[in-house]
OpenMM code with the backbone's topology and positions (N, CA, C; nanometers):
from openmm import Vec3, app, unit

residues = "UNK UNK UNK UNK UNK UNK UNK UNK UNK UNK UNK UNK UNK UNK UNK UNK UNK UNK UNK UNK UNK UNK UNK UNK UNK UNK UNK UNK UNK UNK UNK UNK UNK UNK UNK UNK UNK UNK UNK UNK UNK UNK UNK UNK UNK UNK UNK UNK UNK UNK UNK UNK UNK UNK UNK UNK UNK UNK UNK UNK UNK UNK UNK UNK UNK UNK UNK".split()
positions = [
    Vec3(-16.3925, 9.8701, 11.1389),
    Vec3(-16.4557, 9.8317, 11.2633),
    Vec3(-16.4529, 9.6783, 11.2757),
    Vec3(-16.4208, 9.6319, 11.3566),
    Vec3(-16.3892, 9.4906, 11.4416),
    Vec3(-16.5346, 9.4225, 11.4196),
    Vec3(-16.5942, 9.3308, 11.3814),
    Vec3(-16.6878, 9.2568, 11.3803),
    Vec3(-16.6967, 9.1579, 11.5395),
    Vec3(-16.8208, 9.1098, 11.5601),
    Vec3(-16.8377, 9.0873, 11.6796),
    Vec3(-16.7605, 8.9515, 11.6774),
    Vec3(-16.7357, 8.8405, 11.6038),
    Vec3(-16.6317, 8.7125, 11.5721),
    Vec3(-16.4745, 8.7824, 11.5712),
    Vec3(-16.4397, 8.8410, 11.5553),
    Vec3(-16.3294, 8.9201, 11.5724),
    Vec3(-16.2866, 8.9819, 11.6913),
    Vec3(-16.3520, 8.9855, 11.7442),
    Vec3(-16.3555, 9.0998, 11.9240),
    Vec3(-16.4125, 8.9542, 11.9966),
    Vec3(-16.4110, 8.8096, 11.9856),
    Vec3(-16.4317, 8.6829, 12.0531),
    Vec3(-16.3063, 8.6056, 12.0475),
    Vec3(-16.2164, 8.6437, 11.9575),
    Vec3(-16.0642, 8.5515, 11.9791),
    Vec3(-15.9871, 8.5623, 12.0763),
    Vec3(-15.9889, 8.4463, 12.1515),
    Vec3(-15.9177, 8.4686, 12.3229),
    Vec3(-15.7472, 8.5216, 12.2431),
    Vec3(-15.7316, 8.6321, 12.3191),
    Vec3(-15.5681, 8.6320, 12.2921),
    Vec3(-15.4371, 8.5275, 12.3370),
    Vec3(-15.4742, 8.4571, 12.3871),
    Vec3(-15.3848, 8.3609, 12.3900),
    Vec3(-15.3990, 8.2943, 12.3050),
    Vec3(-15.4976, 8.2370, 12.2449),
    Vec3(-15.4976, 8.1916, 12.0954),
    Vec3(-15.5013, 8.2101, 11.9810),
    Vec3(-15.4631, 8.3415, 11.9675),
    Vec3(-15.4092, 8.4228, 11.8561),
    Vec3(-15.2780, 8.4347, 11.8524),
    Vec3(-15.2213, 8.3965, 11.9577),
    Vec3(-15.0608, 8.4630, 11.9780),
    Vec3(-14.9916, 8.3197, 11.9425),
    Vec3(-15.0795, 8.2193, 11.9820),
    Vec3(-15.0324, 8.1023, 11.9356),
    Vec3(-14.9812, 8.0649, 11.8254),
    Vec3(-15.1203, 8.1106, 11.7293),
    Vec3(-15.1536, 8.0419, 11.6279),
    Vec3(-15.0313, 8.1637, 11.5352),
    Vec3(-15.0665, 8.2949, 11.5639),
    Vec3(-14.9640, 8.3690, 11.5204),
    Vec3(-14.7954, 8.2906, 11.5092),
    Vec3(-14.7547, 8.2747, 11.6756),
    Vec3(-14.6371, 8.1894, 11.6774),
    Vec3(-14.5840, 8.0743, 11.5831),
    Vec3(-14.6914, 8.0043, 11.5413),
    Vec3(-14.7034, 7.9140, 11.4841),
    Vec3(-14.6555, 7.9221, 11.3147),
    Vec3(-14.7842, 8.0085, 11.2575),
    Vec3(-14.7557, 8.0005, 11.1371),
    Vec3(-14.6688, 8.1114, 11.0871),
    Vec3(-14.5772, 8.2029, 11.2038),
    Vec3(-14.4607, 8.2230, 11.1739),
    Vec3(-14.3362, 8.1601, 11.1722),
    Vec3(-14.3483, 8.0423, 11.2813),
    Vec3(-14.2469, 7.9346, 11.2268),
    Vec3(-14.2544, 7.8858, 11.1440),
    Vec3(-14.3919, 7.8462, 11.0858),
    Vec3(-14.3294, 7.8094, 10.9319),
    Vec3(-14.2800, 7.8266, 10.8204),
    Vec3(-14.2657, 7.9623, 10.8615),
    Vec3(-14.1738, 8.0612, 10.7429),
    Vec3(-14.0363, 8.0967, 10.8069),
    Vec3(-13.9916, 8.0409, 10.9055),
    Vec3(-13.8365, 8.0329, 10.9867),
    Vec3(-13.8409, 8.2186, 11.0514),
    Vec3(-13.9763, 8.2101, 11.0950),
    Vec3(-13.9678, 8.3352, 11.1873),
    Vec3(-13.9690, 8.3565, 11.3217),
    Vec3(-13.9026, 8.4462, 11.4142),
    Vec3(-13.9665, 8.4157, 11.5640),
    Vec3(-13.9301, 8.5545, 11.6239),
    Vec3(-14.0786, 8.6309, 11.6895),
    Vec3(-14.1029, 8.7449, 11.7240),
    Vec3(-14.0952, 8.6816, 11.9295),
    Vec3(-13.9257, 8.6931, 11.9268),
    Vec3(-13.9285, 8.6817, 12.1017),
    Vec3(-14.0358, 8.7695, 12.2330),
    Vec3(-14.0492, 8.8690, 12.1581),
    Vec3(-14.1408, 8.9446, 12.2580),
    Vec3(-14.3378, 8.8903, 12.2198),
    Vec3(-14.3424, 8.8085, 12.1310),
    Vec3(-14.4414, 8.8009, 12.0911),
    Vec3(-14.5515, 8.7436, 12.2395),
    Vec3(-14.6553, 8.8078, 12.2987),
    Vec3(-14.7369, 8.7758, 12.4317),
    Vec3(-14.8363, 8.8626, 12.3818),
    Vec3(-14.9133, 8.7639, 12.4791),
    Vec3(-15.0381, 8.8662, 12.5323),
    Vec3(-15.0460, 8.9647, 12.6134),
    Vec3(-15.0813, 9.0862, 12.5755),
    Vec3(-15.0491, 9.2217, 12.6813),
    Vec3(-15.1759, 9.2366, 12.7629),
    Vec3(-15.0932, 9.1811, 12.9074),
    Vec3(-15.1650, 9.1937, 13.0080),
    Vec3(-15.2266, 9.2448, 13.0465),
    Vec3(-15.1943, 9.3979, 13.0529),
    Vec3(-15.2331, 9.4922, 13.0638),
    Vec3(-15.3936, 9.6060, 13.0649),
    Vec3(-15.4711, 9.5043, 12.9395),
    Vec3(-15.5870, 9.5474, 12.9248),
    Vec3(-15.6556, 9.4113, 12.8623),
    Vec3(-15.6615, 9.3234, 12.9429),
    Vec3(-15.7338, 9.1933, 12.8751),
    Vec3(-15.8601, 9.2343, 12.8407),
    Vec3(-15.9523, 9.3428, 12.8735),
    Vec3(-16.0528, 9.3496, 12.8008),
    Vec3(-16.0420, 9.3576, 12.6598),
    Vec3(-15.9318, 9.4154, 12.6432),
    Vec3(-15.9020, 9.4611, 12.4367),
    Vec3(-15.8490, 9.3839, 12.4061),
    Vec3(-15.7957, 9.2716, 12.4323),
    Vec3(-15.7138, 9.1182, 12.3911),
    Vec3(-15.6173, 9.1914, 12.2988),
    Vec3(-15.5295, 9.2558, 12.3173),
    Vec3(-15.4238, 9.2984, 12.2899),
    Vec3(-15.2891, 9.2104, 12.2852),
    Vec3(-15.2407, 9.1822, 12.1332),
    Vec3(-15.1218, 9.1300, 12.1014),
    Vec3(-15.0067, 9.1817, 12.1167),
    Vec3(-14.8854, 9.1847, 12.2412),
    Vec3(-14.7629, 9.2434, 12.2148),
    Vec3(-14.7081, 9.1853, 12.1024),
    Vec3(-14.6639, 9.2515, 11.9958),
    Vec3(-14.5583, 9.1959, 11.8821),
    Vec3(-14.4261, 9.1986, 11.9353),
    Vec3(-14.3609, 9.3570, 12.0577),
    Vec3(-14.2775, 9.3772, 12.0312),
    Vec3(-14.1530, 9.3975, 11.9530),
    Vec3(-14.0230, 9.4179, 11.9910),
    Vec3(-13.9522, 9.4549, 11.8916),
    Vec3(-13.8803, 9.3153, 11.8122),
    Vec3(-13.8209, 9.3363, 11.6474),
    Vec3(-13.7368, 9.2713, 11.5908),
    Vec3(-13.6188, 9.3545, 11.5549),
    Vec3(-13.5099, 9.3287, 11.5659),
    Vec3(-13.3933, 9.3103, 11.4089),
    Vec3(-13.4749, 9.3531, 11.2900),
    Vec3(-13.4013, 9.4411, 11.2442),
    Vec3(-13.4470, 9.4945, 11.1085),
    Vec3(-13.4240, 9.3897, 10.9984),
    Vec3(-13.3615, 9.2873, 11.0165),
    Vec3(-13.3570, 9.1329, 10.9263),
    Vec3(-13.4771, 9.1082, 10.9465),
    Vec3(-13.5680, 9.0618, 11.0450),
    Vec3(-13.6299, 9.0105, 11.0607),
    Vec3(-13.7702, 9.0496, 11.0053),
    Vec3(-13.7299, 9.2138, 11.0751),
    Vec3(-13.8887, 9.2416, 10.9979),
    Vec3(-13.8754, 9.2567, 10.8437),
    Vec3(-13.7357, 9.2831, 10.7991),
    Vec3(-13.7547, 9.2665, 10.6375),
    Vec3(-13.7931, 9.1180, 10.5918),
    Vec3(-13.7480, 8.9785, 10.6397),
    Vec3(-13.8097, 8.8781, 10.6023),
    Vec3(-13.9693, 8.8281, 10.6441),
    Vec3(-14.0424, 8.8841, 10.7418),
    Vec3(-14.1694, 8.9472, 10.8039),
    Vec3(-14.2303, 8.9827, 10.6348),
    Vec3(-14.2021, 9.1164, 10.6272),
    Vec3(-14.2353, 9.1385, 10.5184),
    Vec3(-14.2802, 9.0745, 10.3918),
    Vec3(-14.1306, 9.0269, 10.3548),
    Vec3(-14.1283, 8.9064, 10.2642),
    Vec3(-14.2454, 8.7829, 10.2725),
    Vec3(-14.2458, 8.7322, 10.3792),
    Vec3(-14.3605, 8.6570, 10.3922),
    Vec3(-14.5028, 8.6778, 10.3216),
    Vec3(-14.5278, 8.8166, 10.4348),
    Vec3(-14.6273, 8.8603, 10.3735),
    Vec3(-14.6753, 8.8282, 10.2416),
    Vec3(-14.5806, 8.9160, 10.1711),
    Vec3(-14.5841, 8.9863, 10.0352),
    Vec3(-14.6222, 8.8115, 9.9706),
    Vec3(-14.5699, 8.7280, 10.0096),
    Vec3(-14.5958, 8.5896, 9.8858),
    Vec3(-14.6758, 8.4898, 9.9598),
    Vec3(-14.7475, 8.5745, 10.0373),
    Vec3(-14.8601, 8.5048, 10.1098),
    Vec3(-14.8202, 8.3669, 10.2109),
    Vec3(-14.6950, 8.3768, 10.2605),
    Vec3(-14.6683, 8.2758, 10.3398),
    Vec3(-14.6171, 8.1590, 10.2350),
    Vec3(-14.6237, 8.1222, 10.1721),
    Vec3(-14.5225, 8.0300, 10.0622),
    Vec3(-14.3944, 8.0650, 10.0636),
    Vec3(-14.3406, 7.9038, 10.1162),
    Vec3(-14.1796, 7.9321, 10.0379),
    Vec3(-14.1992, 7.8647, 9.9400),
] * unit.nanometer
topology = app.Topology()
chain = topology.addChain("A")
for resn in residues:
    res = topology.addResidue(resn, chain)
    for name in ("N", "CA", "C"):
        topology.addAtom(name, app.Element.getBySymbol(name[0]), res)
């Protein structure tokens, strides 16, 4: 369950900051927006990647964002 600081992050500034500290791992999710659609739920489109991409996605993850 979503805590009430969690359900307060404007989605445009999540998608940012998302954008962001995926470039610093040489990533970029083109469909990445805010889905319009239901701004009450501040809903992140990820949309789609290249299966490269989400395998280096992954990678990230896994080493916590360190290259």
């Amino acid at each position: 369950m979503a805590t009430k600081e969690q359900q307060d992050i404007d989605a445009f500034t999540a998608v940012e900051s998302l954008r962001a500290a995926l470039a610093e791992v040489g990533i970029v999710l083109p469909s990445l927006s805010v889905d319009g659609a239901s701004p009450a739920l501040r809903l992140v489109e990820l949309g789609r990647v290249r299966s490269d991409v989400a395998a280096r996605l992954a990678e990230a993850l896994q080493r916590g964002g360190e290259e």
